[in-house]
N, C-alpha and C positions, 0 to 999 in steps of 0.2 A: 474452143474450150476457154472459159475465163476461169480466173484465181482470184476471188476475193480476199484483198488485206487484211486483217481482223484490225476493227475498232478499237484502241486500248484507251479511249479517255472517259467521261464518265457515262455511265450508267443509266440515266435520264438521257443523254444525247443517244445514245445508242437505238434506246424503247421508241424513242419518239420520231429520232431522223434517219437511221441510218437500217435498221430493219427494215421499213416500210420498203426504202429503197432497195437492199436487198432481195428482201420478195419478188419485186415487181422486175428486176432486171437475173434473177437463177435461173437456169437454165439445166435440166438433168445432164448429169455428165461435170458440172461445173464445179468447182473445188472452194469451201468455205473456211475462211480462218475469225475463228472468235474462240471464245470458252468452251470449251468441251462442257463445261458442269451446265452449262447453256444451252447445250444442246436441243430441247425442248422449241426455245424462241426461232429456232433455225430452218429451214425449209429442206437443210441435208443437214448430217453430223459434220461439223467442225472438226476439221482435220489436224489433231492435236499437236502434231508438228510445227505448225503454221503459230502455235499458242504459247510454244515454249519460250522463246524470245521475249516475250512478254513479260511472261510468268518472272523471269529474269529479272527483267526490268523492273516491275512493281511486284517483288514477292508478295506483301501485305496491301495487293489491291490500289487502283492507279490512284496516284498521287502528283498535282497537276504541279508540283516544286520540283519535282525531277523532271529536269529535260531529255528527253527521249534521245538525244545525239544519233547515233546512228542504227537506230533498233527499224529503220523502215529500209535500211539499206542489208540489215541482217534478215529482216523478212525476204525482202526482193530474192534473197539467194536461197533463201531456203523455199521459195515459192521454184525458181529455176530449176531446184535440182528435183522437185516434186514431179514436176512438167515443164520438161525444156521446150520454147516456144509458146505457150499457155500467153492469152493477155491478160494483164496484172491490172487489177482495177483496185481503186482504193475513193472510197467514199469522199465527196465533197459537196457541199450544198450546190445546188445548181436551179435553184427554183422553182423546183417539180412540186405536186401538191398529191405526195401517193399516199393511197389507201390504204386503211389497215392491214396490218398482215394477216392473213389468215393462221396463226399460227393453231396446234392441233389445243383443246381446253383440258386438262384434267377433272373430275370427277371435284364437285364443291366439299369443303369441308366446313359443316356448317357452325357458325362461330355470329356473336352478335356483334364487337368493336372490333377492328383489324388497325395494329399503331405499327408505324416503322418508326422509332427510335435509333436512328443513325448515328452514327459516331466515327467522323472521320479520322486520319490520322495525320491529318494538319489542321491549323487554327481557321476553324469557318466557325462563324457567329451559331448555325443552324446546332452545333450540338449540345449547346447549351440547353436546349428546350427541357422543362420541368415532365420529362417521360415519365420518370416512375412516382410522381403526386398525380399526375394524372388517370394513370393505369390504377393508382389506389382507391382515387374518387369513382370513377367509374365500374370497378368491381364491387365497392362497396353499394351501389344502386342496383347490385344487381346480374350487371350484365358481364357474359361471357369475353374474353378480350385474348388474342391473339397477334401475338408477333410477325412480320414478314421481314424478308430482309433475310440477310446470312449474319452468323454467331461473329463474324470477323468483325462486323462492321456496325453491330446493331451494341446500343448501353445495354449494362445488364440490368432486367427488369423483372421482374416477377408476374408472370399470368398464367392462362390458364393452357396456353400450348403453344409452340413454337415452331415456325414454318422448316425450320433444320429437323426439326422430328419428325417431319412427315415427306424429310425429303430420301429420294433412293438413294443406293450409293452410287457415286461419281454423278450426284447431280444437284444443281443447289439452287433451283427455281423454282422446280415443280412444287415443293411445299407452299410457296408465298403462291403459285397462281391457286390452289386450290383454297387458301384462305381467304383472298381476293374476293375469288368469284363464291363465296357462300357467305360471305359477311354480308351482314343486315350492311355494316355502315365501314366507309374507311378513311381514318383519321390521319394525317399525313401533312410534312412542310412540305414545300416546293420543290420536289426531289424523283428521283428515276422511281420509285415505285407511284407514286401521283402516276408517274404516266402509265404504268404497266394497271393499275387500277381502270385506268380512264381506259384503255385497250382492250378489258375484260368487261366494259362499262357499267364495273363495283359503283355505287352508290355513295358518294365521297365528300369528306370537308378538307379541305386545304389549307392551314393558319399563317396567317401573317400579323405582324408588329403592326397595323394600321391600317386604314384605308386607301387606296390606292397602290401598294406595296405589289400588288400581282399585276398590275400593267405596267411598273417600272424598273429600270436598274437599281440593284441592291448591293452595298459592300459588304457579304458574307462570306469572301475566304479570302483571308490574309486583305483586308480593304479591299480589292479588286471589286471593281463595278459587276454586275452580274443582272443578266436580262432576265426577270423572271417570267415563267412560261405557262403559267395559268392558263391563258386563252388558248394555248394546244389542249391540256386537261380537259379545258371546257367542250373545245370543238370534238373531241370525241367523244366524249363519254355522250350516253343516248340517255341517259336515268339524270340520276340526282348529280351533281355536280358545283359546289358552292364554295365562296372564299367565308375563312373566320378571320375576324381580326378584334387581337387583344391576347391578355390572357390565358389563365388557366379556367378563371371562372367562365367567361366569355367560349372557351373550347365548352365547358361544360354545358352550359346552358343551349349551344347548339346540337351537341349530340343528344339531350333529352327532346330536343326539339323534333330532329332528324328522326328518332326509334319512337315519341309517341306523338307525336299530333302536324306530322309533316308531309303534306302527298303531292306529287310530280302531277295534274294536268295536261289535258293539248289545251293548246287555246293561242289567243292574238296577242302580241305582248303590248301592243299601242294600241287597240279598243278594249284591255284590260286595266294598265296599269292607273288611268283614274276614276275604277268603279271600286265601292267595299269589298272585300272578302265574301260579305252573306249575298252578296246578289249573284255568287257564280254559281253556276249549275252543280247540286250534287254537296256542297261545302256542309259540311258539319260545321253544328256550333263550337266553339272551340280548336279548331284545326285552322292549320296555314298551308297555303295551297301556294307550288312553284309551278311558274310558266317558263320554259327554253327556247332560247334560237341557237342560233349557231355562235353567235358573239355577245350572247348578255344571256341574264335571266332575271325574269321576276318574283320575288319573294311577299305574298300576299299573309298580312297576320291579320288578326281584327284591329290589333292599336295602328294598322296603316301599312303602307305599300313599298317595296325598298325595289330599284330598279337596280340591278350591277352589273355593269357594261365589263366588258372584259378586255378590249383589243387595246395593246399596250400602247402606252405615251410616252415622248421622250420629254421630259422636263427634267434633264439635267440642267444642275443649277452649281455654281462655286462652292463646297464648304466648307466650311469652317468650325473651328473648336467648339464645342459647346460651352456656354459662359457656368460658371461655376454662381451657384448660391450663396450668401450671403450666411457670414457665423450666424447669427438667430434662428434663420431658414432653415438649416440644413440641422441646428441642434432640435428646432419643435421637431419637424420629420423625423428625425433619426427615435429620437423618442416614441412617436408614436412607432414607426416600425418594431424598436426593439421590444414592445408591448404587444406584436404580431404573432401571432399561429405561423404566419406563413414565412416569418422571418429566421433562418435559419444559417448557419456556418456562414457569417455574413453577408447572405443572400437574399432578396426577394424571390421565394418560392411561385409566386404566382406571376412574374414580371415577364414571362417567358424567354423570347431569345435578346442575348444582352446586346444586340445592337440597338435593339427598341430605345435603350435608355430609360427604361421605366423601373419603377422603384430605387432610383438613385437620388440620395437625398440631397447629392453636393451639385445637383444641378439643376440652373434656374429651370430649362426647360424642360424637366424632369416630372410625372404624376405618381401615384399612390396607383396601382392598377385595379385598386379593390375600392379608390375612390375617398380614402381615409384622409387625404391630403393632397 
């Protein structure tokens, strides 16, 4: 009989490492510790006992500035007195490459944008992101849009349903996987629902500050360096699956993109990626056609061909302060911004996460994200 430790770190490691492993090592008889309101991602119910310690520990959901001290030593005993003799396992990378979990799917609740608007409760760059101009532009076109994520942890946004509304009592997943899996599209940073998307293989954009941002370390909580993990997203999901970088307007232009003139293909990605869009089999005029492997994908438009490799790089590099703009500089910019729609309670509305450094007028290497400067 094994005891599995429950996971209390974040959310995205869990979906992506630590289930799969679970899965593929439960055994009936065997005793789970995680979330009960989790229950759903589990292959048995989580044995609530095993969760209290936790719940302790991070009442308002884990928070990686509190040191756990001795909360694996308070599990260890309350795993003992569950099942004296039981082996106590407890999750660690070991280089295995398991499969998804089979976990059982709830019934689609069908919805056309799906955003996870997260809000943690330490200083990570990610919550800054311009959620509710975004959910406005995009209802305004139109479309249906839909929350995932739990009330705890999500900004508050206005749309048109929310995955806590459709979840049971004592359970707080089930909502987001049925949104998930009936959403035309799902909109998402680099975070645990990306992967719970990419696991249900939801149809998905991913936004980042830049190009190459999804294959490298990123200082998004409290500066700490942080791997981002796209190229897991990618390798799962079987459908659509793409990085955005930039913007609010940039998110936009790809979700129109994504709901009307964007279709998924089989094909070769290296006797495709230097022929036109119109020579492939089946293409309409007008439409952009994606080719997939397992580590890139191709995005075929008619203005030409975008190849996006996905397996991460290490090019860390020294850095250093960004050089501040010169009085002239920073007085035309500020001007033009405060002349902006999108400039608001001293903010660039469209500059998305403030790591990016965009729309900051007091810096040389600073742009206009709307291109105005």
């Amino acid at each position: 009989m094994k005891i599995f430790l429950p996971w209390f770190g974040h959310f995205g490691d869990l979906v992506r490492d630590v289930l799969p492993w679970v899965w593929a090592r439960w055994q009936p008889g065997d005793v789970i510790g995680g979330n009960p309101l989790h229950r759903t991602l589990y292959p048995a119910a989580p044995d609530p006992r095993l969760w209290e310690p936790v719940a302790q520990q991070y009442p308002d959901g884990f928070d990686y500035r509190r040191r756990p001290d001795d909360l694996e030593v308070a599990l260890r005993d309350v795993a003992g007195a569950i099942a004296p003799g039981a082996d106590l396992i407890v999750w660690a990378p070991d280089g295995e490459a398991y499969p998804k979990p089979p976990i059982p799917l709830p019934e689609p609740y069908a919805i056309d944008v799906v955003v996870a608007p997260r809000a943690k409760p330490y200083t990570d760059a990610k919550n800054g992101w311009p959620w509710a101009y975004l959910v406005e532009e995009v209802r305004r076109r139109g479309y249906r849009v839909g929350i995932a994520g739990s009330a705890a942890e999500s900004a508050t946004i206005v749309a048109d349903v929310a995955a806590w509304d459709l979840d049971e009592p004592g359970d707080s997943i089930t909502g987001t996987l049925r949104l998930l899996r009936g959403a035309r599209l799902v909109v998402t940073l680099d975070s645990g629902i990306a992967h719970l998307a990419s696991l249900v293989d939801a149809p998905q954009l991913v936004i980042y500050d830049q190009r190459g941002d999804e294959r490298r370390s990123l200082a998004v909580r409290d500066g700490v360096p942080t791997q981002m993990r796209f190229a897991d997203v990618h390798r799962w999901n079987q459908r659509l699956c793409l990085p955005v970088w930039g913007g609010l307007d940039a998110v936009l232009f790809a979700i129109d993109e994504a709901l009307s003139r964007l279709r998924v293909v089989p094909g070769d990605i290296d006797a495709s990626k230097g022929r036109h869009v119109s020579a492939m089999p089946s293409w309409q005029p007008g439409e952009s056609l994606v080719l997939t492997e397992e580590c890139r994908s191709l995005i075929m438009r008619p203005i030409g061909n975008d190849l996006i490799e996905t397996c991460p790089v290490d090019d860390a590099v020294e850095s250093s302060p960004p050089r501040a703009s010169d009085v002239d500089t920073q007085a035309t910019r500020q001007h033009i911004c405060d002349g902006c729609e999108r400039w608001t309670a001293g903010r660039c509305g469209a500059a998305g996460c403030p790591c990016a450094l965009l729309g900051r007028s007091d810096l040389v290497s600073s742009r206009c994200p709307l291109g105005k400067w």
